[in-house]
ROTIFI-73803 format. One record per residue (C-alpha): x, y negated, z; residue in three letters. Coordinates in pm, whole numbers, padded with zeros to 5 digits, always signed. Layout:
! ROTIFI-73803
XYZALA...
This chain:
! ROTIFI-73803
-00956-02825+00254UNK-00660-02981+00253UNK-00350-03104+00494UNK-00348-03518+00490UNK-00038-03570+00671UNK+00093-03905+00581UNK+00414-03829+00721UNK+00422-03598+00443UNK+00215-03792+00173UNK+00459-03968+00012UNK+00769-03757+00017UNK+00896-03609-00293UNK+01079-03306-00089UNK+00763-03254+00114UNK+00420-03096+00123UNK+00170-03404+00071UNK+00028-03508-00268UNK+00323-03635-00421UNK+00555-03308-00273UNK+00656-03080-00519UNK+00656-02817-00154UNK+00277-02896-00161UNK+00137-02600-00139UNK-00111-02510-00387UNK-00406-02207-00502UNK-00634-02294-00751UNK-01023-02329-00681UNK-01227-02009-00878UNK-01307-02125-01208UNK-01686-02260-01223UNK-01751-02308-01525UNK-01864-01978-01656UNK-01728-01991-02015UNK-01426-02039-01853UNK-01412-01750-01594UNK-01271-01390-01721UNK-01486-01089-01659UNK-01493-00843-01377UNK-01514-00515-01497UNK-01149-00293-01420UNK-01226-00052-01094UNK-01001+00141-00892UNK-00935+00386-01146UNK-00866+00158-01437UNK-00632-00074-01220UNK-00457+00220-01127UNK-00397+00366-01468UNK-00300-00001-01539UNK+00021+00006-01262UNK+00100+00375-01404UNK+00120+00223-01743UNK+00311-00039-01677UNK+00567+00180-01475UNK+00627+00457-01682UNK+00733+00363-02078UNK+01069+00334-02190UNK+01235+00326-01822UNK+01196+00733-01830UNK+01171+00773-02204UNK+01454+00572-02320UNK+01643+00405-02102UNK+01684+00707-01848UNK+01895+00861-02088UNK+02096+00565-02217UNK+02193+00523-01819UNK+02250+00907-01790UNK+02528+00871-02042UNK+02691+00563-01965UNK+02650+00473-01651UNK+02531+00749-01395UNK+02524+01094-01554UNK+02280+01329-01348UNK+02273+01084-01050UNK+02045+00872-01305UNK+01800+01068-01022UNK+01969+00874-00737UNK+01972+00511-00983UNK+01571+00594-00997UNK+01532+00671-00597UNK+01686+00324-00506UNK+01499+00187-00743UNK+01192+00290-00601UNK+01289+00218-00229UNK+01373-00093-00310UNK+01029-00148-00514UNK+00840+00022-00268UNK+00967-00269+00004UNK+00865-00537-00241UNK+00496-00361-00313UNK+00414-00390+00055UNK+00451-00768+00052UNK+00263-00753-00319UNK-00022-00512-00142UNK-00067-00780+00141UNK-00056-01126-00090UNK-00328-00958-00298UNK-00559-00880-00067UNK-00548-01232+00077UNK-00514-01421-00280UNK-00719-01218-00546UNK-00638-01474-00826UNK-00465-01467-01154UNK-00115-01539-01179UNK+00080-01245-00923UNK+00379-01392-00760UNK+00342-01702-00902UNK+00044-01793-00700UNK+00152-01605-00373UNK+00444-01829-00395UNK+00290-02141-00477UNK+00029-02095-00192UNK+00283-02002+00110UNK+00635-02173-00014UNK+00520-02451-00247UNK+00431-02546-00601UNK+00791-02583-00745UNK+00845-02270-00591UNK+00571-02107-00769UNK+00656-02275-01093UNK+01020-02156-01069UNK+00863-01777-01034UNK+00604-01845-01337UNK+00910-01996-01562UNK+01095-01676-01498UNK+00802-01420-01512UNK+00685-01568-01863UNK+01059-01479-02028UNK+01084-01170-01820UNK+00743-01034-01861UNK+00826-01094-02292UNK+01153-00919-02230UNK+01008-00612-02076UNK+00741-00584-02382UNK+01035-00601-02599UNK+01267-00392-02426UNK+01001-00097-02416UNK+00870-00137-02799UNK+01277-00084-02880UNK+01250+00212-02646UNK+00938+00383-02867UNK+01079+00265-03160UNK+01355+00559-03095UNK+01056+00804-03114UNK+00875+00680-03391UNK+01224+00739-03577UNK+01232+01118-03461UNK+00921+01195-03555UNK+00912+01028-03887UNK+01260+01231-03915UNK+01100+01572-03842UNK+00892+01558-04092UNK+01126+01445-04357UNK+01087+01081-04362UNK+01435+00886-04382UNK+01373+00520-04285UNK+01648+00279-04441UNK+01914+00172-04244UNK+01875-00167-04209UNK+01531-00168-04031UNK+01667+00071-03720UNK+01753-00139-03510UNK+01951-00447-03379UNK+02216-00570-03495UNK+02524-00395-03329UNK+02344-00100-03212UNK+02476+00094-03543UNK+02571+00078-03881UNK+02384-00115-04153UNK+02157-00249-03851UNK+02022-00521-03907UNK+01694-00567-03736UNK+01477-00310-03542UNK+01112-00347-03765UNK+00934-00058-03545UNK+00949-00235-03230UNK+00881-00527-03402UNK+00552-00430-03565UNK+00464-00260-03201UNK+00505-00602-03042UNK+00214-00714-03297UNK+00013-00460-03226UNK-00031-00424-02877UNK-00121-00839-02926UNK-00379-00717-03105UNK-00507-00453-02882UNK-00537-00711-02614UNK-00726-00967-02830UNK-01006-00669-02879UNK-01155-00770-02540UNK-01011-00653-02159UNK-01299-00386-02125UNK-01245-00231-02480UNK-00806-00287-02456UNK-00853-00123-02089UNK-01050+00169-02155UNK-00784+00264-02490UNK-00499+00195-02224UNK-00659+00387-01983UNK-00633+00702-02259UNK-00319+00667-02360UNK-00181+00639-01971UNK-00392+01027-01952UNK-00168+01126-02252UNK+00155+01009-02119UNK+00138+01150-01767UNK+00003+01458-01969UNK+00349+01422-02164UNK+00559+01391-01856UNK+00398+01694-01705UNK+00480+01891-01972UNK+00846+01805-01976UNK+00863+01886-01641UNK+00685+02151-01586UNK+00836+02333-01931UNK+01203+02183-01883UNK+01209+02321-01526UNK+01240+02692-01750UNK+01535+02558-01930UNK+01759+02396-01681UNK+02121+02488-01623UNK+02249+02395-01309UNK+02608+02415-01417UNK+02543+02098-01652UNK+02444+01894-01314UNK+02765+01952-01232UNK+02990+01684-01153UNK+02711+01536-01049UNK+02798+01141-00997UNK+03088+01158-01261UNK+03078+00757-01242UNK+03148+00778-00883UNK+02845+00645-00615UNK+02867+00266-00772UNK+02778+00438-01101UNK+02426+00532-00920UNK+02389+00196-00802UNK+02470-00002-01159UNK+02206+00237-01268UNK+01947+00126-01006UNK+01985-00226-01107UNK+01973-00111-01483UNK+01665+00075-01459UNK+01437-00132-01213UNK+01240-00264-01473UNK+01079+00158-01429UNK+00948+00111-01128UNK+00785-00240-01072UNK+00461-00240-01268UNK+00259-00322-01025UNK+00356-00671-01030UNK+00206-00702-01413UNK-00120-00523-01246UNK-00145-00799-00979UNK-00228-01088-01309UNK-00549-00899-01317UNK-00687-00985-00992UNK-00981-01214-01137UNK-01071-00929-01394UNK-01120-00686-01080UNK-01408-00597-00884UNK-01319-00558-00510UNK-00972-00759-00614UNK-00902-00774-00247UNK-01020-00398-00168UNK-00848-00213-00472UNK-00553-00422-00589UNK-00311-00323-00281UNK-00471+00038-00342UNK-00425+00029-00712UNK-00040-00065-00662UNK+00073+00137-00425UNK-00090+00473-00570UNK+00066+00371-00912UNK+00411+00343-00764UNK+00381+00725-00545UNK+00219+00931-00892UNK+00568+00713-01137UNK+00832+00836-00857UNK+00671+01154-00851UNK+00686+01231-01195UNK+01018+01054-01237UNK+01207+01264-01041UNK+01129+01561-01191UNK+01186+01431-01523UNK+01565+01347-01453UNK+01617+01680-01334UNK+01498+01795-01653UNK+01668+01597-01856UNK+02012+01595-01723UNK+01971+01969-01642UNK+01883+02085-01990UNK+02217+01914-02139UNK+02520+01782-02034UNK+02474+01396-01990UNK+02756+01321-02207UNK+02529+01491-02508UNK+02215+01273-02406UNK+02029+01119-02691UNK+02018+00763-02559UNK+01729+00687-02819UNK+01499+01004-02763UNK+01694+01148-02486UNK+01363+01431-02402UNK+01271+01513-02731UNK+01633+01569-02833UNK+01721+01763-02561UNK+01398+02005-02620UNK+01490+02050-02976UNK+01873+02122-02884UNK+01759+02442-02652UNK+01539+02510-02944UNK+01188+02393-02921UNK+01170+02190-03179UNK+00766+02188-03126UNK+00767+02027-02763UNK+00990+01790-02874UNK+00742+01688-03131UNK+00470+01653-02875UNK+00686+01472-02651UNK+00790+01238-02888UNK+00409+01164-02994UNK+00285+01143-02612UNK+00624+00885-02598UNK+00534+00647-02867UNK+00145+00660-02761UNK+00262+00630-02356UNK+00507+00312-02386UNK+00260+00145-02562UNK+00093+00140-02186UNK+00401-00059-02102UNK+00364-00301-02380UNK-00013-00388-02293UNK+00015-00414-01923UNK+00314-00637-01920UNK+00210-00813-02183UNK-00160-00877-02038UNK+00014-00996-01741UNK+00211-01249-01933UNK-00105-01391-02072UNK-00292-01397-01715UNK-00012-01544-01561UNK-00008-01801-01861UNK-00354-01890-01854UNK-00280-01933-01460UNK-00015-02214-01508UNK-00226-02390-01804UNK-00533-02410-01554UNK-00354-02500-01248UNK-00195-02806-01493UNK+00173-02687-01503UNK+00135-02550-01879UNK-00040-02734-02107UNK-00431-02615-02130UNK-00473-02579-02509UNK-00240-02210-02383UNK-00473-02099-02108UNK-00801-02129-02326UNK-00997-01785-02323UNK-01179-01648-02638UNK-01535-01790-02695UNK-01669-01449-02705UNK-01394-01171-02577UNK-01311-01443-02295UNK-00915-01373-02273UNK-00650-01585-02339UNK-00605-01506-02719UNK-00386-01801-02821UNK-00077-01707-02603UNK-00119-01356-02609UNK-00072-01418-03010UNK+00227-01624-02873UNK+00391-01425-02662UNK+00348-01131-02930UNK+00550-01289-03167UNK+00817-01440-02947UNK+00836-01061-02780UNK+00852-00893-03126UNK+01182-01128-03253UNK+01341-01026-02892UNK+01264-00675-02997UNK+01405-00671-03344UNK+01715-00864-03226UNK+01820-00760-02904UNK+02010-00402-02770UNK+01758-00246-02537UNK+02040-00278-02256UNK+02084-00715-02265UNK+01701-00705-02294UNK+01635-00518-02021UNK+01870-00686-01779UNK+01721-00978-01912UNK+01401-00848-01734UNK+01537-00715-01415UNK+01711-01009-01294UNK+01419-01236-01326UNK+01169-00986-01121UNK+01447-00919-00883UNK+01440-01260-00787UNK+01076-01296-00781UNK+01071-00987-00553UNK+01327-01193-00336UNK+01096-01507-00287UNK+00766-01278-00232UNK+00929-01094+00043UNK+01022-01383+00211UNK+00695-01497+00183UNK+00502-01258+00329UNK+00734-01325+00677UNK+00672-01694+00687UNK+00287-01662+00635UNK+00288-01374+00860UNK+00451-01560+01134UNK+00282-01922+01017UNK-00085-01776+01019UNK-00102-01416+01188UNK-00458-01425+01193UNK-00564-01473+00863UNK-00794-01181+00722UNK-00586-00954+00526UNK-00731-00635+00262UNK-00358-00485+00360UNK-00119-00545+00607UNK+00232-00449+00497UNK+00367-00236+00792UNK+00694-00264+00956UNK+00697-00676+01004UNK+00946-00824+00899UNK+01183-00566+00847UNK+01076-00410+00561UNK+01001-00698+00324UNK+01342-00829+00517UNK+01470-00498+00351UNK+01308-00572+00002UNK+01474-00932-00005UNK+01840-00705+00084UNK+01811-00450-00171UNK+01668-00719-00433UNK+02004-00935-00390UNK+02214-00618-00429UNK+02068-00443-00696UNK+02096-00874-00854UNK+02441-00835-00771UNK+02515-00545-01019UNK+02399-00717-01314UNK+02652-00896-01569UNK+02777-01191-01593UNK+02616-01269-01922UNK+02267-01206-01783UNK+02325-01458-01500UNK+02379-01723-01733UNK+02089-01668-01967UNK+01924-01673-01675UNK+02063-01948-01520UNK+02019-02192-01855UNK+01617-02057-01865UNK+01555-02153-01496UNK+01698-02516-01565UNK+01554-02539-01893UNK+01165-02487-01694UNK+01295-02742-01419UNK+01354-03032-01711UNK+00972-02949-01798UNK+00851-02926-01492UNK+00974-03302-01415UNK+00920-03446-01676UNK+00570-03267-01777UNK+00466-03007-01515UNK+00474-03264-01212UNK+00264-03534-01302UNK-00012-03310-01467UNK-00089-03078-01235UNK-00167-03354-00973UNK-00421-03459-01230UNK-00577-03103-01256UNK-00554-03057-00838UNK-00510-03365-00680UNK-00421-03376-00262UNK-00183-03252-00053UNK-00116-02889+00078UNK-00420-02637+00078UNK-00526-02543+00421UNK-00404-02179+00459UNK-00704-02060+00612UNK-00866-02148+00279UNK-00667-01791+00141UNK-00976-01646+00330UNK-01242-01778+00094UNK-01317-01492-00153UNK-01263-01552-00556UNK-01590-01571-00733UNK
């Protein structure tokens, strides 16, 4: 049903038919060849958030912030993180039990604050979502290198890794050929890709149990010792550095028309991934900034190294095996959601629809997962894991920003709409989310604002002069009644 206000109906800056604040959700798909398949439960959609929280955040990047940035009080970077993720997961948890369709915070946003609203998030989740596949296939590459090492395999120079991160770098080939992969994995069907993810998310947190339960034995004390050497503003840099850890459950909410129950498990799914990641993230900084002083991290395979330096060389093995197998849980869950929230935009007309078309037989959205594959794998062979994954953080910080807010004005603009979860504390906690969002944004470099900047004006050209005129072909009208969010997806 939809709003015909004709006070509204021909403004451009309003929320009638020609309003680019018309707020939009897409019908359920009816045509059945065109309609992905329910078939992830609670279990897999959990495994799904875990994946896509711990990968290179904990592996790599933990260590690389340790050094630089935080020393031990990386732990302190990683519990700000989380607070300020767990704010944002609330409002998540609420829009997707009221909205169980593909596309995350896209569609929340274009369903409460407007369709150019929701194509601004989309524009920014497609780059960031390729970042973070990138950023975390640079992160195993790290491992792969250590254990090809250990057993006497010398890769040449050249291939190890962007240029600038080291000598005789030119490109980083690992991460590249990972990027490939993982398209390929997801081409192999969602049932078949979810069931190997669901494995290799077993073996990681199997992997980060064993460092922590094993490194607890080997921890000095003295080496946590001074224990913010940065100073407190070292902490928070490292926060806004290593967000991209602890947010996965925003690639888990592009699955909600390949769940059963979308509206039942989803806000379950998200918020138990988030508790088990900070969990087991916590102990793993101990460990790793107890075991050796942080200036002698190894920002490439900080856990493995630092096993193998207090002389278990064997653990560091399996760590660095469980490492490469784990982040590639990263790379398919982010990367899934790029795809769902591309199909998304190319049915709801704001992409073009020759993207969004599913597989005739595995029925998922093969031609820009090989797409965003590629484009993710030339990131990852070009870029330092640091400007990649600020790249990342800055977009989903901002999308966390605009969901927040959301949640309060549909709260307060329908209260009595049916929700699957409520997010408690109203408004102050999602208030909260939007404040530590825009904080954590403020840490980030200048460089990253304009990269980010340029891609968010680059997607308004084709929104205007593409975006805006098809999509009112593919749903004509004005704004959706809200009370609409109530009808369930088929």
């Amino acid at each position: 049903m939809r709003d015909e206000t004709s006070a509204t109906g021909g403004s451009l800056f309003g929320t009638g038919p020609n309003g680019i604040f018309r707020r939009t959700i897409p019908k359920p798909e009816e045509q059945t060849d065109r309609r992905m398949l329910r078939v992830l439960g609670l279990p897999q959609l959990t495994m799904i958030g875990v994946g896509a929280i711990i990968g290179a955040g904990i592996f790599s990047l933990a260590g690389a912030v340790a050094r630089d940035v935080a020393g031990p009080a990386v732990l302190v970077s990683f519990l700000i993180a989380g607070v300020a993720s767990l704010c944002a997961a609330f409002a998540y948890a609420e829009f997707a039990g009221m909205v169980p369709r593909a596309g995350s915070s896209y569609t929340y946003a274009a369903a409460v604050l407007g369709e150019v609203v929701g194509w601004i998030i989309g524009w920014d989740l497609l780059l960031e979502y390729t970042a973070i596949v990138a950023t975390v296939s640079i992160g195993m590459s790290g491992y792969v290198a250590f254990l090809l090492e250990s057993v006497g395999i010398d890769l040449p120079t050249w291939m190890l890794g962007a240029p600038g991160t080291g000598e005789g770098h030119r490109v980083d080939l690992i991460a590249m050929l990972i990027c490939l992969g993982v398209a390929w994995l997801l081409n192999r069907g969602t049932k078949t890709s979810a069931k190997v993810d669901v494995v290799l998310t077993v073996v990681k947190i199997a992997v980060v149990l064993l460092v922590v339960v094993v490194g607890f034995s080997k921890v000095d004390t003295g080496n946590l010792t001074p224990f913010a050497p940065f100073g407190w503003g070292g902490a928070v840099t490292g926060a806004a550095t290593v967000f991209f850890a602890v947010f996965g459950y925003d690639a888990l909410s592009t699955a909600a028309e390949e769940s059963v129950e979308a509206r039942k498990l989803l806000p379950k799914a998200m918020l138990l991934s988030l508790l088990i990641s900070m969990v087991l993230y916590v102990g793993a900084c101990i460990v790793l900034t107890g075991m050796v002083p942080y200036t002698e991290v190894n920002p490439d395979s900080g856990f493995s190294s630092a096993f193998a330096s207090v002389g278990m060389p064997g653990v560091a093995v399996v760590i660095a095996v469980g490492a490469v197998l784990g982040i590639v849980t990263v790379s398919f869950s982010f990367m899934m959601g790029a795809s769902r929230l591309w199909y998304a935009m190319s049915r709801d007309g704001l992409m073009p629809k020759w993207f969004g078309e599913l597989h005739p037989v595995r029925r998922v959205p093969h031609r820009a997962t090989w797409i965003l594959g590629i484009v993710s794998a030339v990131l990852a062979g070009l870029l330092p894991v640091e400007e990649a994954a600020e790249l990342t953080n800055i977009g989903v910080l901002f999308a966390f920003v605009l969901v927040c807010a959301a949640v309060v004005v549909l709260r307060y603009r329908k209260p009595d709409l049916p929700r699957g979860f409520r997010c408690p504390g109203m408004p102050f906690v999602p208030i909260l989310g939007v404040l530590f969002s825009a904080w954590l944004m403020s840490f980030l470099a200048g460089e990253t604002w304009l990269r980010f900047a340029g891609w968010l004006v680059i997607g308004l050209l084709v929104y205007s002069l593409y975006s805006y005129r098809n999509t009112r072909r593919v749903m004509p009208g004005g704004s959706v009644d809200l009370a609409s969010l109530d009808e369930p997806a088929r």
